[in-house]
Backbone as a ProteinNet text record, in pm:
[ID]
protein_1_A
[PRIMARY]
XXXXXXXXXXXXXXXXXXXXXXXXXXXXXXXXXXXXXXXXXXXXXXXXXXXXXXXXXXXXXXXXXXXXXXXXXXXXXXXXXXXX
[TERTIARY]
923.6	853	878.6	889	933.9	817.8	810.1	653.3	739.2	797	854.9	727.8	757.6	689.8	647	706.2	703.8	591.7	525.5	421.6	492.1	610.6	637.9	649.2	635.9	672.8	767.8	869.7	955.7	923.9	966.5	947.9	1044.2	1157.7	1258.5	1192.5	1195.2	1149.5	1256.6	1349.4	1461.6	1394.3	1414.9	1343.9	1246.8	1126.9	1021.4	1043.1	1040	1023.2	1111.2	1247.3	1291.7	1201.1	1174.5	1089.6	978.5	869.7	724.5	779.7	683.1	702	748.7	708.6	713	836.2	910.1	1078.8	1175.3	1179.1	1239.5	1375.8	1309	1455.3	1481.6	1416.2	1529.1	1671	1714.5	1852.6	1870.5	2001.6	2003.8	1958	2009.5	1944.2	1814	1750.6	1615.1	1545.6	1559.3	1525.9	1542.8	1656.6	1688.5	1603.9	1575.6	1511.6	1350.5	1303	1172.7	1133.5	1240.7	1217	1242.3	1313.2	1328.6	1214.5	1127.9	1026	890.8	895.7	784.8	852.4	962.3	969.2	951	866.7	858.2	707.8	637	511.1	397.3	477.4	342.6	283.1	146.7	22.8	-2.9	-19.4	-31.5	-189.7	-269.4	-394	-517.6	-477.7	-507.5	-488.9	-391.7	-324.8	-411.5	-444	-473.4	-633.2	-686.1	-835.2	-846.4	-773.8	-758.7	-716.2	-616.9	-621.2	-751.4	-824.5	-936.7	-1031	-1043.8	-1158	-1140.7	-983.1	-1004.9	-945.8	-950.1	-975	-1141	-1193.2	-1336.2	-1417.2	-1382.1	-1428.8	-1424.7	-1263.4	-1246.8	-1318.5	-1327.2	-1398.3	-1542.1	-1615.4	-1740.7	-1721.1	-1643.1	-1602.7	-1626.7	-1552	-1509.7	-1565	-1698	-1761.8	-1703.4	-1610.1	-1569.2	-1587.1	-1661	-1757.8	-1656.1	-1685.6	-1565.6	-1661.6	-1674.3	-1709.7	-1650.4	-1705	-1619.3	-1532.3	-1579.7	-1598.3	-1452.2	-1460.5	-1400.1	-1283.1	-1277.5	-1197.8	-1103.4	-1141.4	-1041.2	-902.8	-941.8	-877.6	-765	-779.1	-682.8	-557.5	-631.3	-514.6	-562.7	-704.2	-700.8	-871	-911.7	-1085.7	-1061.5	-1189.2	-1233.5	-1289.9	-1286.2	-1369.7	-1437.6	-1583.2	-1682.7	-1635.5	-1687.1	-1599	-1680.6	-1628	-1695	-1665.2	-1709.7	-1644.9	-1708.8	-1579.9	-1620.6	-1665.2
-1325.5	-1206	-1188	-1056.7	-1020	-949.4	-977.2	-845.1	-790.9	-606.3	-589.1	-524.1	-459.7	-375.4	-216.3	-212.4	-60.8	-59.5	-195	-192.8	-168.1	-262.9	-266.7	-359.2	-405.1	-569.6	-555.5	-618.8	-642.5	-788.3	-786.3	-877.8	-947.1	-1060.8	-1103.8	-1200.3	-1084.7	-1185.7	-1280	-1286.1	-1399.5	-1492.2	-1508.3	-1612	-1637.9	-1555.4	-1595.2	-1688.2	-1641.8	-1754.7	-1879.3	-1878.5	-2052.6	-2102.1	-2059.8	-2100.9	-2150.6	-2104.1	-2165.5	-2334.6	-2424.3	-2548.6	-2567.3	-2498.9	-2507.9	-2442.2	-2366.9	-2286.6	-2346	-2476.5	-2496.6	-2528.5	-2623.3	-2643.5	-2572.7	-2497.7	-2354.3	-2309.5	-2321.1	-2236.8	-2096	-2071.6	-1927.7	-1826.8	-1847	-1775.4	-1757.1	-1903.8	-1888	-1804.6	-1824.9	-1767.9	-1604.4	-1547.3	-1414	-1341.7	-1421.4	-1385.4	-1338.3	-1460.3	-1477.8	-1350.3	-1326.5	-1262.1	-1074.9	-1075.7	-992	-933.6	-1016.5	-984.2	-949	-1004.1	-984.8	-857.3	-815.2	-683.9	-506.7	-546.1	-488.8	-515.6	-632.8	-635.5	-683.8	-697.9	-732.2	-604.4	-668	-557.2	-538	-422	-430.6	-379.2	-419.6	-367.8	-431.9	-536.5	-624.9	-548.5	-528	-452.7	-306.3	-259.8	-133.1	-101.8	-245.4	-265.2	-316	-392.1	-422.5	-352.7	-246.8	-104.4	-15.8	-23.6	71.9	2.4	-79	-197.5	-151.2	-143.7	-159	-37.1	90.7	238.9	190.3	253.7	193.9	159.1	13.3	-77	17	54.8	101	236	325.7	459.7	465.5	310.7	255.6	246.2	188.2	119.5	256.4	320.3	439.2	591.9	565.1	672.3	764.7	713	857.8	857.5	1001.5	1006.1	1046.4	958.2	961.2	1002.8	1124.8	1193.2	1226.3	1256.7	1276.7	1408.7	1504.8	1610.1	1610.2	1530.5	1513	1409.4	1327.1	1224	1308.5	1397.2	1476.2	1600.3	1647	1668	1587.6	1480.9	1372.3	1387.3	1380	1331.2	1212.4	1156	1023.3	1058.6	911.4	910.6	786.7	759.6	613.3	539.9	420.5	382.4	332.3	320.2	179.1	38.7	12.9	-76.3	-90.8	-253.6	-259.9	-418	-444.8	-602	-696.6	-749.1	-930.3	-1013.4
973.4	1013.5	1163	1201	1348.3	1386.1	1490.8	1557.2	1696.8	1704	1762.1	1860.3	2030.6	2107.6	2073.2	1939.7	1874.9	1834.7	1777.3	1711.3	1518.5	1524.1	1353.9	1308	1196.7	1158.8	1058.4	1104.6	941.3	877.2	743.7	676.6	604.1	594	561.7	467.7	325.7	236.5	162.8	207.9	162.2	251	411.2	509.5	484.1	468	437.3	355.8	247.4	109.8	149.9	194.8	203.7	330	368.6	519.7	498.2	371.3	337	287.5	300	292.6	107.5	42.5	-140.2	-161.4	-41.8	-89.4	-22.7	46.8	159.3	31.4	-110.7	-165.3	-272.4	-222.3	-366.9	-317.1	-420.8	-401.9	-358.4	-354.7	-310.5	-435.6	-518.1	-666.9	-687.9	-655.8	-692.9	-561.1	-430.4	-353.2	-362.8	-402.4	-376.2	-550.6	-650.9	-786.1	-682.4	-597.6	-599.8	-483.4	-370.3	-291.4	-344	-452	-518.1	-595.4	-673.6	-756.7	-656.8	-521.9	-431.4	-332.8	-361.1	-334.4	-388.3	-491.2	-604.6	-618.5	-601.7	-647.4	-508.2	-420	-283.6	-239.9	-226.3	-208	-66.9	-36.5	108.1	127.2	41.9	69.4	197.5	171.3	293.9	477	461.9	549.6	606.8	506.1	513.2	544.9	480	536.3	666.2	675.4	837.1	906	879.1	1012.9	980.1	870	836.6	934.7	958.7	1019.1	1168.1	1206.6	1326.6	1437.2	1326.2	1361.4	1377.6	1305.3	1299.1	1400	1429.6	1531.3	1678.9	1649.5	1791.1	1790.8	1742.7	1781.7	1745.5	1726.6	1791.3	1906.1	1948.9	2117.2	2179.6	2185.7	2307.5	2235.9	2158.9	2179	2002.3	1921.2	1890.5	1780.4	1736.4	1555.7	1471.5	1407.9	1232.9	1126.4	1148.4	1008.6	916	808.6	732.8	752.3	832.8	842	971.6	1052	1178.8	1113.3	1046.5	987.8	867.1	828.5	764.4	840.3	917.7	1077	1113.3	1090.4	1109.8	998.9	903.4	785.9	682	731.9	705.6	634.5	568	533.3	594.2	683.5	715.6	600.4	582.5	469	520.9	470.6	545.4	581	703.9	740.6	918.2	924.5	1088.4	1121.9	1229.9	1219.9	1157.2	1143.4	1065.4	1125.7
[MASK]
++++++++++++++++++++++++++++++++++++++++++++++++++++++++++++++++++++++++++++++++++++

């Protein structure tokens, strides 16, 4: 995984997977099957609550009301949400 200054992350799910301690001795086959099937089925929902959390958080911080009303304006719905 790379974390660039753009603010993007890529994800090298071939590296990844031989890189976790349980893929280090897979083959290339098995590696490119496994990184293959998790390109197709990984959830990024995790992800998405955690930028929901921390829109959120922040326009607690600096004042700014996410209505529903004002949060549609955007493009977006906040979901409930606040820190952990």
């Amino acid at each position: 995984m790379s974390i660039y200054n753009d603010c993007k992350i890529v994800i090298n799910l071939h590296q990844l997977v031989k890189e976790r301690p349980n893929g280090q001795d897979l083959d290339k086959e098995h590696v490119d099957q496994i990184a293959n099937d998790l390109r197709r089925s990984l959830d990024y929902g995790s992800i998405y609550e955690q930028v929901d959390v921390a829109i959120t958080d922040y326009c607690d911080d600096v004042g700014i009301d996410l209505t529903a009303d004002s949060s549609q304006s955007f493009g977006f719905v906040v979901l409930d949400g606040g820190k952990k």
